[in-house]
C-alpha positions in Angstrom: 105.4 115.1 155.7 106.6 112.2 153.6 110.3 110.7 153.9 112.7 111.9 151.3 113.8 109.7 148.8 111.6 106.1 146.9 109.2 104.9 148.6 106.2 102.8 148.8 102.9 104.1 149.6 100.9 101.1 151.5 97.7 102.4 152.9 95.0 105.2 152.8 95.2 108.4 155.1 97.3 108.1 156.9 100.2 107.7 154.2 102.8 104.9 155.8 105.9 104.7 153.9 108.3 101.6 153.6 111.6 103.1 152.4 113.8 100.9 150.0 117.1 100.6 150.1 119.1 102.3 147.6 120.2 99.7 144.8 124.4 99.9 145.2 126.0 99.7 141.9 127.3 95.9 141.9 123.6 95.3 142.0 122.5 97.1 139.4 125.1 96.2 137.4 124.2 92.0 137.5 120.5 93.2 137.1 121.7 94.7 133.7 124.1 92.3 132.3 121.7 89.7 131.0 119.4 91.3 129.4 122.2 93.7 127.8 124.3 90.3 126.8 121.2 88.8 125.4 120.2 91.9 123.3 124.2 92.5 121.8 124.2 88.8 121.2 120.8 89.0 119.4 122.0 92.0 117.0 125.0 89.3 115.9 127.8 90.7 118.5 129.3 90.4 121.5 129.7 91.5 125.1 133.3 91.7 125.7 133.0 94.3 129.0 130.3 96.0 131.0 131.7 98.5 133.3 128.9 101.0 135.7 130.1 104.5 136.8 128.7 107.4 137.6 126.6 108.1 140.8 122.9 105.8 141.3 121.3 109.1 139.7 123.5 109.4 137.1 124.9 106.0 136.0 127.8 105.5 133.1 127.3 102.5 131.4 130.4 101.6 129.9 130.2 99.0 127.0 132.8 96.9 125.3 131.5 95.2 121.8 132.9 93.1 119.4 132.2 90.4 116.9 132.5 87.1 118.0 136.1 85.4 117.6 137.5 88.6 115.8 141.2 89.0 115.1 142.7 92.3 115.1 141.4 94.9 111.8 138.7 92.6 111.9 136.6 93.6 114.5 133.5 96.1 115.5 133.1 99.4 113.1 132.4 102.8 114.5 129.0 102.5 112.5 128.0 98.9 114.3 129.3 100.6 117.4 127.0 103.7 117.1 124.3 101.0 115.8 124.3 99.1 119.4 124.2 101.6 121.4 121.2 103.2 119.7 119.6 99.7 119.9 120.8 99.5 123.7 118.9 103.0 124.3 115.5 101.5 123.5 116.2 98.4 125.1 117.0 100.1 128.4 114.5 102.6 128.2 111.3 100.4 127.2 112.0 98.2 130.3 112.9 100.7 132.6 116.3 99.2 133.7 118.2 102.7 134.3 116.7 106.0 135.2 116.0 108.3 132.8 119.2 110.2 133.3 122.3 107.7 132.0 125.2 107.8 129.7 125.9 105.1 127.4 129.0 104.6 126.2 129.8 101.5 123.5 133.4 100.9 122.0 135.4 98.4 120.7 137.9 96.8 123.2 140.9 97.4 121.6 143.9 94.9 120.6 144.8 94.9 124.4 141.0 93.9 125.1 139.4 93.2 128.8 139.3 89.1 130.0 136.3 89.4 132.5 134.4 86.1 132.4 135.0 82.4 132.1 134.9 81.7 128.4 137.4 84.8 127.8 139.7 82.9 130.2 138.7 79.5 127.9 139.3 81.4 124.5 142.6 82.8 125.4 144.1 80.0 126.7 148.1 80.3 126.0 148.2 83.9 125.5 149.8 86.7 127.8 147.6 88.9 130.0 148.6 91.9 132.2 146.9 91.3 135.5 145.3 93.0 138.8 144.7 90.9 141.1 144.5 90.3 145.3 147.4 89.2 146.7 149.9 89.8 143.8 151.8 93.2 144.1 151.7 95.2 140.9 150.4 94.6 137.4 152.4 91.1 136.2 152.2 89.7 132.8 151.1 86.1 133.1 150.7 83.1 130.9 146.9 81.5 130.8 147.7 78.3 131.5 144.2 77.0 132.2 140.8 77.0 133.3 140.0 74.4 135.8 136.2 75.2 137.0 134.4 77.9 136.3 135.6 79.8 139.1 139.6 79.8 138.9 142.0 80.2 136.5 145.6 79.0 136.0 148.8 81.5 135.4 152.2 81.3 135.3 153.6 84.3 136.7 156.9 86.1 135.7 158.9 84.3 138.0 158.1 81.3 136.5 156.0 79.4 139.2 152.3 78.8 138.4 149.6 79.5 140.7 145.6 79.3 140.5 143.8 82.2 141.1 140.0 83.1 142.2 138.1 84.6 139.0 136.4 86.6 141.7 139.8 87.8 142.9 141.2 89.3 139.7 140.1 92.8 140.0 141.3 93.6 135.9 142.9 91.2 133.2 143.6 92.5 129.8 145.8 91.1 126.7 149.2 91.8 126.1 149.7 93.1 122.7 153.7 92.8 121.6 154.1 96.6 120.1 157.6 95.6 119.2 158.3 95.7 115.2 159.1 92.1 114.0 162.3 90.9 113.9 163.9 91.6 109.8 165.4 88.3 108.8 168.8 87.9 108.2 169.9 89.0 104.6 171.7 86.3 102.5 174.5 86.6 100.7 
């Protein structure tokens, strides 16, 4: 009786089996982002988020796209999203990079969008972020201040002090969008 589960058949009769171990979901996830990067960037956009759910059997792939350096109203269409992702179904099928039973998922990431890699950190430089992150309590609202190495970036936390964090640390990071209306200016008289 053969093992459950992938295996590798080695030999004639009889059948010896080596049993890999089950790729976890970290791993599959960095065996997917370059080719994925590389394809969005190819088709004139880019990858703002990649985000795996789901079981090993059933993987979510969750996609964030945009246009490079967009400004808000000016970003990703419905029609360019819908356009990716069909683009992203062939890519991932014709190499075999997820099983044949996956969900893909590709949206815009929103005026409050995800900071997940170095050159978001670069790019944002001076603008508010909402942050999860070991070894601060909560969600704060910090300042980028800078980006020293390619590992670490620089806040300045709501209590004013600055402090340097491990990218590898920060466990979400997203934009703050000010939703307050605009101050009226004073009428003359």
């Amino acid at each position: 009786m053969a093992p459950a589960g992938p295996g590798v058949d080695v030999g004639e009769f009889p059948h010896i089996f080596f049993l890999r171990r089950p790729m976890s979901l970290d791993e599959s996830l960095d065996r997917l982002l370059s080719p994925i990067r590389e394809h969005i960037a190819s088709l004139g956009f880019e990858l703002v988020d990649l985000r795996r759910a789901g079981t090993l059997d059933r993987p979510i792939l969750q996609l964030r796209v945009d246009r490079p350096n967009s400004t808000p109203g000016h970003g990703i269409t419905a029609t360019e999203c819908a356009a990716v992702s069909r683009g992203l179904e062939r890519l991932l099928e014709s190499r075999q990079l997820v099983g044949p039973r996956y969900v893909l998922e590709v949206s815009s990431p929103g005026i409050e969008r995800p900071i997940r890699w170095p050159e978001h950190w670069r790019r944002y430089l001076g603008r508010r972020a909402r942050i999860r992150v070991d070894g601060i309590p909560g969600r704060p609202e910090v300042e980028i201040l800078a980006l020293p190495d390619e590992q670490h970036v620089t806040v300045r936390l709501p209590d004013g002090s600055d402090r340097t964090l491990a990218l590898s640390a920060v466990r979400e990071a997203r934009l703050t969008y000010d939703w307050a209306p605009p101050a009226r200016p004073a009428k003359r008289r």
